[in-house]
DRENROVO-447793 format. One record per residue (C-alpha): x, y, z; residue number from 0. Coordinates in Angstrom, 3 decimals. Example, Ala and Ser with C-alpha at 12.3 -4.5 7.8 and 13.67 -1.06 7.14 Angstrom:
REM DRENROVO-447793
{r {12.300,-4.500,7.800},0}
{r {13.670,-1.060,7.140},1}
END
This chain:
REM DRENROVO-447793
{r {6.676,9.037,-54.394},0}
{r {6.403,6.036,-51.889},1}
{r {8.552,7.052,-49.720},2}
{r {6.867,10.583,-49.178},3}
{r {3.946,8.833,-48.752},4}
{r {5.368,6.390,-46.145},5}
{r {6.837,9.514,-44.372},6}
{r {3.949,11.559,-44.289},7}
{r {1.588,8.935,-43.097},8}
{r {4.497,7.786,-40.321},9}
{r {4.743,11.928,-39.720},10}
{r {0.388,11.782,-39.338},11}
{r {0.713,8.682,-36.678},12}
{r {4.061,9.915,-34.972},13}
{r {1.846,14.039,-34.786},14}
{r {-1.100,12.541,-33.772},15}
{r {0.731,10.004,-30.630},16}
{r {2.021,13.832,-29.323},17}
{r {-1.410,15.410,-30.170},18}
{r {-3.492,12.544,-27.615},19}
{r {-0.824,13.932,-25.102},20}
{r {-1.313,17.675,-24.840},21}
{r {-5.026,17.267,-25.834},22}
{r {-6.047,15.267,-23.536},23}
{r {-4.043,16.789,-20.909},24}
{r {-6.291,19.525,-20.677},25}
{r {-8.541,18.118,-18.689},26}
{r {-6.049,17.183,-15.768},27}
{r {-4.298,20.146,-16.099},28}
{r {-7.868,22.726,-16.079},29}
{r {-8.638,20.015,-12.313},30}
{r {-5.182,21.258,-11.212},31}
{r {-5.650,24.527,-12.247},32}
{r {-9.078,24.571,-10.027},33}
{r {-7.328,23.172,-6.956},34}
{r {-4.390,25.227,-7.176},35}
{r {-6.488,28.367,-8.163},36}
{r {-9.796,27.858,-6.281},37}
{r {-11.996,27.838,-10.020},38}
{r {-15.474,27.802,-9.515},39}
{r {-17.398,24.974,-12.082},40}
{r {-18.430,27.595,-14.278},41}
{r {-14.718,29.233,-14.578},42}
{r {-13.517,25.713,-15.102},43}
{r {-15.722,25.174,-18.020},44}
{r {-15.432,28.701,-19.390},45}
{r {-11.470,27.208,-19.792},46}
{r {-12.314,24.237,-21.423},47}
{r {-14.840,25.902,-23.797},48}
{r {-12.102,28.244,-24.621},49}
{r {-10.035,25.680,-25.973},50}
{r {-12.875,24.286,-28.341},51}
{r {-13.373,27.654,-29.651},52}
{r {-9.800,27.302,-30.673},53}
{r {-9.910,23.851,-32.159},54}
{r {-12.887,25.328,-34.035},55}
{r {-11.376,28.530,-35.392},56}
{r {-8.128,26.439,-36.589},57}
{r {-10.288,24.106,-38.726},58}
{r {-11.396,27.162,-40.640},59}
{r {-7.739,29.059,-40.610},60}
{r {-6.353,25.430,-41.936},61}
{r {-8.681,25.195,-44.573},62}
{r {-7.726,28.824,-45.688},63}
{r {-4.408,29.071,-45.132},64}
{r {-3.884,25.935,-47.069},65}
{r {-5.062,27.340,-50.010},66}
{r {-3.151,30.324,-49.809},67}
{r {0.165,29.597,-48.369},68}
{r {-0.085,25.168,-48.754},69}
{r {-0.793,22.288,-46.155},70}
{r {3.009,22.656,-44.113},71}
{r {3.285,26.313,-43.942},72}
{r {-0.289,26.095,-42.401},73}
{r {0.513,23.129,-40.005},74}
{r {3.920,24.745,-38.542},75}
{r {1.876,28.125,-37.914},76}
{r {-1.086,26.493,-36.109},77}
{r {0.294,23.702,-34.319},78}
{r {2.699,25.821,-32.249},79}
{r {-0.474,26.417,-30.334},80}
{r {0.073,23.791,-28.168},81}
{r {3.589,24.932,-27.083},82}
{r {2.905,28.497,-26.903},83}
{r {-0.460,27.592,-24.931},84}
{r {1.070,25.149,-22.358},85}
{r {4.075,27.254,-21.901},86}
{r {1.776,30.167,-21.202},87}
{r {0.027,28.156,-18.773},88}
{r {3.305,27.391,-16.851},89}
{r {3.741,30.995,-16.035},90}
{r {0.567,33.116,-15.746},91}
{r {-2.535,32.815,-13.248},92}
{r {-4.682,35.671,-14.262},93}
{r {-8.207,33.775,-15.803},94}
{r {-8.155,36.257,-18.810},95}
{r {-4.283,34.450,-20.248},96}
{r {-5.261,31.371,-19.001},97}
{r {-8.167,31.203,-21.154},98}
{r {-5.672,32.545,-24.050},99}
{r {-3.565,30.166,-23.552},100}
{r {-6.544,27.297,-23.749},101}
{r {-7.578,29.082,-26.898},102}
{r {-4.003,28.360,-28.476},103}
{r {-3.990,24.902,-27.173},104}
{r {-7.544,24.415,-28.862},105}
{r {-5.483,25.889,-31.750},106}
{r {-3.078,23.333,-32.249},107}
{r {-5.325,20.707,-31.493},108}
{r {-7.545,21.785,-34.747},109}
{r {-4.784,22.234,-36.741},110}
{r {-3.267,18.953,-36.128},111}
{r {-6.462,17.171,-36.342},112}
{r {-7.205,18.065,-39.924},113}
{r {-3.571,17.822,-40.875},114}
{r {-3.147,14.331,-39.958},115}
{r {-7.044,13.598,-41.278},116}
{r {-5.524,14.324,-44.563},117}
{r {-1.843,12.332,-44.499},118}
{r {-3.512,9.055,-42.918},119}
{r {-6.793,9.921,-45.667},120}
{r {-4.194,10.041,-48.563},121}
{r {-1.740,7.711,-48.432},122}
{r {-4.111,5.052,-47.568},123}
{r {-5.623,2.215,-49.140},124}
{r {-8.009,1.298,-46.625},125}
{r {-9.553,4.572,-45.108},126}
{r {-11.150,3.406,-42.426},127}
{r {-8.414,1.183,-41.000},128}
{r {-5.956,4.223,-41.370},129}
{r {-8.016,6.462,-39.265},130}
{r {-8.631,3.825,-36.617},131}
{r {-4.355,3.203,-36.417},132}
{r {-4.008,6.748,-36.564},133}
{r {-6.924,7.468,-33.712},134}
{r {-5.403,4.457,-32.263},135}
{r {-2.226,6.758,-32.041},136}
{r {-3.860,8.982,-30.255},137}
{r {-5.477,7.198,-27.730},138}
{r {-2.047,5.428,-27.048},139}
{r {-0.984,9.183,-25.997},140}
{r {-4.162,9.769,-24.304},141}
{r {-3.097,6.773,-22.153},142}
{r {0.144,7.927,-21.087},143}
{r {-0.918,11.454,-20.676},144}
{r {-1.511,11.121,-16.633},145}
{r {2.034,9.584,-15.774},146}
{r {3.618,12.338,-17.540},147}
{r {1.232,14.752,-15.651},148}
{r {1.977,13.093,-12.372},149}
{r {5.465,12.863,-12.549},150}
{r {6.349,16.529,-13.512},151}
{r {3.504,17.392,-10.527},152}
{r {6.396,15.852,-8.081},153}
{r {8.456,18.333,-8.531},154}
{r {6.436,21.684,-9.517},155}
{r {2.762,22.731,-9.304},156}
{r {2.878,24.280,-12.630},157}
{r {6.099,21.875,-14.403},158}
{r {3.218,19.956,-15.959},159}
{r {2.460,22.534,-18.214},160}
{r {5.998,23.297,-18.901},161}
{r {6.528,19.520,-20.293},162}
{r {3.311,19.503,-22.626},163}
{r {4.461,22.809,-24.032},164}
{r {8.058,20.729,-24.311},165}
{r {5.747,17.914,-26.058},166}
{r {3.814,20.158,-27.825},167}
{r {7.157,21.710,-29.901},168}
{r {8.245,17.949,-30.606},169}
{r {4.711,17.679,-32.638},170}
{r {6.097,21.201,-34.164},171}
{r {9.278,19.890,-34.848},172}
{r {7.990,16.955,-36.793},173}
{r {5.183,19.012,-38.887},174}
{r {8.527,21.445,-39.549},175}
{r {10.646,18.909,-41.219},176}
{r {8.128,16.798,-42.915},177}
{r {7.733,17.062,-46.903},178}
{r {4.572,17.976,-47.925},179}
{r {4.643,19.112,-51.497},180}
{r {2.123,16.493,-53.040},181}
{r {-0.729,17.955,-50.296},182}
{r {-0.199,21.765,-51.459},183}
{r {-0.369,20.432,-54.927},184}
{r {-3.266,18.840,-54.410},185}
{r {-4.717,22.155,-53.373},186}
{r {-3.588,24.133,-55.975},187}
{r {-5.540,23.028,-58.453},188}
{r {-8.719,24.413,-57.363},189}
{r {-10.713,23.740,-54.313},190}
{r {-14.036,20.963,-55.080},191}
{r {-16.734,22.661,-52.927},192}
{r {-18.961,20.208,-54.058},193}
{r {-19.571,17.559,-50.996},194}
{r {-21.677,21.416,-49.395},195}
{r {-24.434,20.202,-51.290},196}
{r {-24.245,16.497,-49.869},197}
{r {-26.830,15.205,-47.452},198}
{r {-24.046,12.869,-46.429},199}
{r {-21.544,15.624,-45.948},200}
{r {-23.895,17.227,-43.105},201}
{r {-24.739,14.163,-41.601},202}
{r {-21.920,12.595,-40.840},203}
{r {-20.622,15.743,-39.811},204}
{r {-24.030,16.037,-37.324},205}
{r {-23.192,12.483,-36.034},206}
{r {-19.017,14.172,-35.168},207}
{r {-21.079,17.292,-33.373},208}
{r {-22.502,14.576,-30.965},209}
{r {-19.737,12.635,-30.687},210}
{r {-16.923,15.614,-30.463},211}
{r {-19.530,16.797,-27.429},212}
{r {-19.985,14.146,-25.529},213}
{r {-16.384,12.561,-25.686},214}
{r {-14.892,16.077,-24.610},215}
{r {-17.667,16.951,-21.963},216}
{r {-16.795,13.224,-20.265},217}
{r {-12.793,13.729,-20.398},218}
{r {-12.781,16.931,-20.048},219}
{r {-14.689,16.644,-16.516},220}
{r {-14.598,12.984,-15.487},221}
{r {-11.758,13.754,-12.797},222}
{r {-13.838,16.862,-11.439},223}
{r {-17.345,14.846,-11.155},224}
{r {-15.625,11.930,-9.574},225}
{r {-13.614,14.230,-7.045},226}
{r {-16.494,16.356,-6.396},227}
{r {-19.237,13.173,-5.908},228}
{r {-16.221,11.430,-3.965},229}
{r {-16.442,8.382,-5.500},230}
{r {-12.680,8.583,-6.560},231}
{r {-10.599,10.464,-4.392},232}
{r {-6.949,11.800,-4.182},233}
{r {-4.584,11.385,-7.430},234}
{r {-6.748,8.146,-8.154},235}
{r {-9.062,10.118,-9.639},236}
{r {-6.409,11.738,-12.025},237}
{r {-6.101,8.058,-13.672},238}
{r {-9.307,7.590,-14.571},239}
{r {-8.124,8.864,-18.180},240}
{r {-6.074,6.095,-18.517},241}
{r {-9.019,4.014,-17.765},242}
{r {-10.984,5.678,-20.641},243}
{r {-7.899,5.735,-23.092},244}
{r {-6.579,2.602,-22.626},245}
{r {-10.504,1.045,-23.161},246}
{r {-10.608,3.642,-26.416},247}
{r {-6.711,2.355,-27.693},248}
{r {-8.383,-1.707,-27.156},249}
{r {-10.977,-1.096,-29.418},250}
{r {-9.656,1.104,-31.852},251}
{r {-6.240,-1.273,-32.303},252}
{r {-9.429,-4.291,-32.190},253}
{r {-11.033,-2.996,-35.074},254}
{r {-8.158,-1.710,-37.197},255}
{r {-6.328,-5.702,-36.974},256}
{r {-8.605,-8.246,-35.907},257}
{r {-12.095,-7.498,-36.001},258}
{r {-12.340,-4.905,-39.132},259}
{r {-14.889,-2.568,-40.197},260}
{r {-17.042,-3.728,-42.870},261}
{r {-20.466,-1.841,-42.704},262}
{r {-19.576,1.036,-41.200},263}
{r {-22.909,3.145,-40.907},264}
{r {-24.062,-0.339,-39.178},265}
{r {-21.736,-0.512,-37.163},266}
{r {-21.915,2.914,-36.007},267}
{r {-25.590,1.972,-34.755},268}
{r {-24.413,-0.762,-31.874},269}
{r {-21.501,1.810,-31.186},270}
{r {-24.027,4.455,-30.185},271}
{r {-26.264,1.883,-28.191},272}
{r {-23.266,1.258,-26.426},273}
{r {-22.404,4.575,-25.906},274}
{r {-26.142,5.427,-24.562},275}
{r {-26.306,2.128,-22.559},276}
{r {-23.086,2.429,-20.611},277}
{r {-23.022,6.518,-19.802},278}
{r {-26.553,5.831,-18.407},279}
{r {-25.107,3.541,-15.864},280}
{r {-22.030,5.375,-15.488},281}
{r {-23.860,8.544,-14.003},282}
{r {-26.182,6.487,-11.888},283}
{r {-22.843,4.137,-10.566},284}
{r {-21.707,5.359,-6.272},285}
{r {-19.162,2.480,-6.302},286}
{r {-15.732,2.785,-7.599},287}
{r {-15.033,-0.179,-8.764},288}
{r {-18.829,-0.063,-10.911},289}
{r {-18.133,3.274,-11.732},290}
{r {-14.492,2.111,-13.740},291}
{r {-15.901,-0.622,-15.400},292}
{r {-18.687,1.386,-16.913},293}
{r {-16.082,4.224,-17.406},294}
{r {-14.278,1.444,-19.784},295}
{r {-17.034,0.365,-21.427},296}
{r {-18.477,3.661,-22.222},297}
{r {-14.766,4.100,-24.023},298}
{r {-14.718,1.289,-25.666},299}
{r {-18.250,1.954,-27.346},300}
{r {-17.069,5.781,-28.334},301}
{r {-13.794,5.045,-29.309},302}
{r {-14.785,4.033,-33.091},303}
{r {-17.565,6.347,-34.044},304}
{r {-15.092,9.341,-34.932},305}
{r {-12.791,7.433,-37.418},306}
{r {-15.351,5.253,-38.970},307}
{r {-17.616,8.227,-39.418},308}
{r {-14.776,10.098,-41.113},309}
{r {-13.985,7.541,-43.708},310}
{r {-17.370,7.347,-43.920},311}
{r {-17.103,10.696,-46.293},312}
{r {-14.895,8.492,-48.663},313}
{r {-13.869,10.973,-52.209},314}
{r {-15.312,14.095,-50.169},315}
{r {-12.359,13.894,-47.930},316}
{r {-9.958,16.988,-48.756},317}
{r {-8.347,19.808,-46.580},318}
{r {-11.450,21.982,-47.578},319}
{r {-14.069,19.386,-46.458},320}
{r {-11.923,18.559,-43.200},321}
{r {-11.791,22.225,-42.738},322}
{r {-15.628,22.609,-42.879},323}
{r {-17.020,19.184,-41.006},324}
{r {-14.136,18.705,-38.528},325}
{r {-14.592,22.267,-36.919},326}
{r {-18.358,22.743,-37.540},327}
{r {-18.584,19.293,-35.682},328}
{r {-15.855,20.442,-33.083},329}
{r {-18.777,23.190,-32.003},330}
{r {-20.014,20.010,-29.745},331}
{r {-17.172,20.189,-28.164},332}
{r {-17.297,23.759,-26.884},333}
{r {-21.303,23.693,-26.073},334}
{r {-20.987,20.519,-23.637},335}
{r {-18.364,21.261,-21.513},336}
{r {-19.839,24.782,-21.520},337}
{r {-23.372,23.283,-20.567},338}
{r {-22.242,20.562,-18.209},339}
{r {-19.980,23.372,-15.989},340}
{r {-23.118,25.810,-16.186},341}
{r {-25.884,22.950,-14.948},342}
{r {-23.171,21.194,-12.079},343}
{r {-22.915,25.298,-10.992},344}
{r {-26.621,25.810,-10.361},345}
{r {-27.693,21.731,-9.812},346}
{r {-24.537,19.836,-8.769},347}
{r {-21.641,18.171,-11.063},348}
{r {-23.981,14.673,-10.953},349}
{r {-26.757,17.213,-13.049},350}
{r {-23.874,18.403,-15.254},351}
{r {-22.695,15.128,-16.089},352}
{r {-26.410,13.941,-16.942},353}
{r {-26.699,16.456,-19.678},354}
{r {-24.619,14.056,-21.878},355}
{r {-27.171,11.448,-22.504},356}
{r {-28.834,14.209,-24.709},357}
{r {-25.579,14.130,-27.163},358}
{r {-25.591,9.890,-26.339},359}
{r {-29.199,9.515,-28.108},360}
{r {-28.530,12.295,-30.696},361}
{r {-25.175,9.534,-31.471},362}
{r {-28.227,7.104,-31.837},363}
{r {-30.730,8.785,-33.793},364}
{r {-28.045,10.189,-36.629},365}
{r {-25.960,7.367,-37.254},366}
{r {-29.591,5.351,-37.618},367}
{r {-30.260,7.792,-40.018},368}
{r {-26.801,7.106,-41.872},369}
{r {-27.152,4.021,-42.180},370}
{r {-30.891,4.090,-43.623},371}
{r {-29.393,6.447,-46.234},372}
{r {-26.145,4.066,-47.042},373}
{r {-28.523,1.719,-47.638},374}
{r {-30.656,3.551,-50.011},375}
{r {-27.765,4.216,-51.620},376}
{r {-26.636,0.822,-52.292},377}
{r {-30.106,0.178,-53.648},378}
END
């Protein structure tokens, strides 16, 4: 038993490294896309949207298919999203595959997401230092996403896409041979439908709505706002996701080993202040220089919110509750993108880009609320 829990948690870190990769990699690859294929803002964010509809719909066909067929069968059907999605994207231009092929990227995404959720959630003692390594993971891939993405672009317009579908059947690959017995068993004793009637539940999942929105809004079309205002220019502008990750892998590997997590709902509050403080001046910044150290900081603050509001659910946490709060919550992520593309198309990408600060205080106001109710709890 402890070494199928060592090798599925090693299997959720190792999934979710690859996962940061193609995920992330969206929003590079929907800029080259737009250059390539002359996209107008609102086609761009159709795309992006598109892909959030599928990270949404595979939270719901996890939770499901789960329970009918068990957690692997589930994971190795969904998650070849990303390679069938990127490798579609290699090939076709037509907008109608291209947003097909966004939708099965979102699909693998979800999938993953609430796979992993589940092998860091279980075979760890300390939740919320598991889901910071594991996000940590992530971010690490996040990181290295753009020097992938610029070295296939040397050779090929469109190889880009053809080595995150390559990346995206290694994550298969390791969902394929890993064990995971113990999950399905876990299922099969009945679903516990009981954290729908928690105030908690819908909460913290409200507080993952804001944050899922705003987070994929700002990577998702960081590179286009700072091309388009020219305050980065050329493939410059392509690294500023390694700015964000590599700010989001600091503080997530800072708070998982030296400066851990004690009061979470508290500490949620100063992340969100952050979070408001920092996009504020990052949409107001016309230097670069200003612009990338806001950028970082505005990271840094965000980077924490998702995993410590997760382990914030605690005994709720099961592939049923994962498959209702992470994809309910995942909704943020299709409606900004969606919004910022359709304000920046009739006001200007700076407008766009403004209509984040709406999600930013909504971070504030919730996890306030969260931790007003953890501390009723307590008393």
């Amino acid at each position: 038993m402890k070494k199928m829990e060592i090798r599925q948690k090693q299997a959720g870190f190792f999934a979710f490294f690859i996962s940061g990769i193609c995920a992330i990699s969206s929003g590079v690859v929907v800029s080259l896309l737009q250059e390539e294929l002359g996209f107008a803002y609102g086609t761009t964010g159709t795309l992006l949207a598109m892909m959030n509809v599928g990270n949404l719909a595979a939270g719901f066909a996890a939770a499901f298919l789960a329970g009918k067929l068990g957690m692997k069968a589930s994971a190795v059907i969904l998650t070849a999203g990303y390679l069938i999605g990127y490798g579609a994207m290699a090939v076709f231009s037509p907008v109608a595959l291209l947003m097909a092929a966004f939708f099965l990227v979102g699909i693998g995404k979800g999938s993953t997401i609430n796979t992993c959720t589940i092998l860091i959630s279980d075979n760890s003692r300390d939740r919320t230092r598991g889901m910071n390594i594991m996000h940590s993971c992530y971010a690490l891939g996040a990181l290295l996403c753009p020097f992938i993405i610029s070295a296939a672009a040397l050779a090929s317009s469109r190889l880009p896409m053809a080595a995150l579908a390559v990346c995206g059947g290694v994550l298969w690959l390791t969902f394929f041979l890993t064990p995971m017995g113990e999950a399905r068993g876990k299922e099969s004793k009945g679903t516990d439908w009981s954290f729908l009637k928690s105030g908690k539940f819908w909460l913290l999942t409200a507080l993952l709505f804001c944050q899922n929105g705003t987070e994929t809004s700002v990577s998702g079309w960081m590179v286009t706002y700072f091309k388009g205002s020219g305050i980065l220019t050329g493939t410059l502008s392509a690294y500023t996701v390694t700015v964000m990750w590599f700010a989001t892998l600091t503080a997530r590997m800072l708070f998982a080993f030296v400066f851990p997590i004690k009061r979470a709902e508290r500490a949620m509050v100063f992340m969100s202040v952050g979070c408001l403080v920092f996009y504020f001046g990052l949409v107001q910044a016309d230097s670069q220089w200003l612009a990338i150290v806001l950028l970082f900081a505005f990271s840094a603050s965000m980077a924490g919110l998702n995993p410590t509001a997760v382990s914030c659910a605690g005994k709720m946490t099961s592939v049923a509750s994962m498959g209702i709060m992470l994809p309910v919550a995942s909704s943020g992520a299709i409606l900004m993108p969606w919004i910022t593309g359709v304000v920046a198309e009739a006001a200007g990408i700076r407008a766009g880009m403004y209509c984040n600060i709406g999600t930013c205080l909504g971070l504030l106001a919730l996890s306030i609320a969260a931790w007003r109710m953890a501390g009723r709890e307590k008393g």
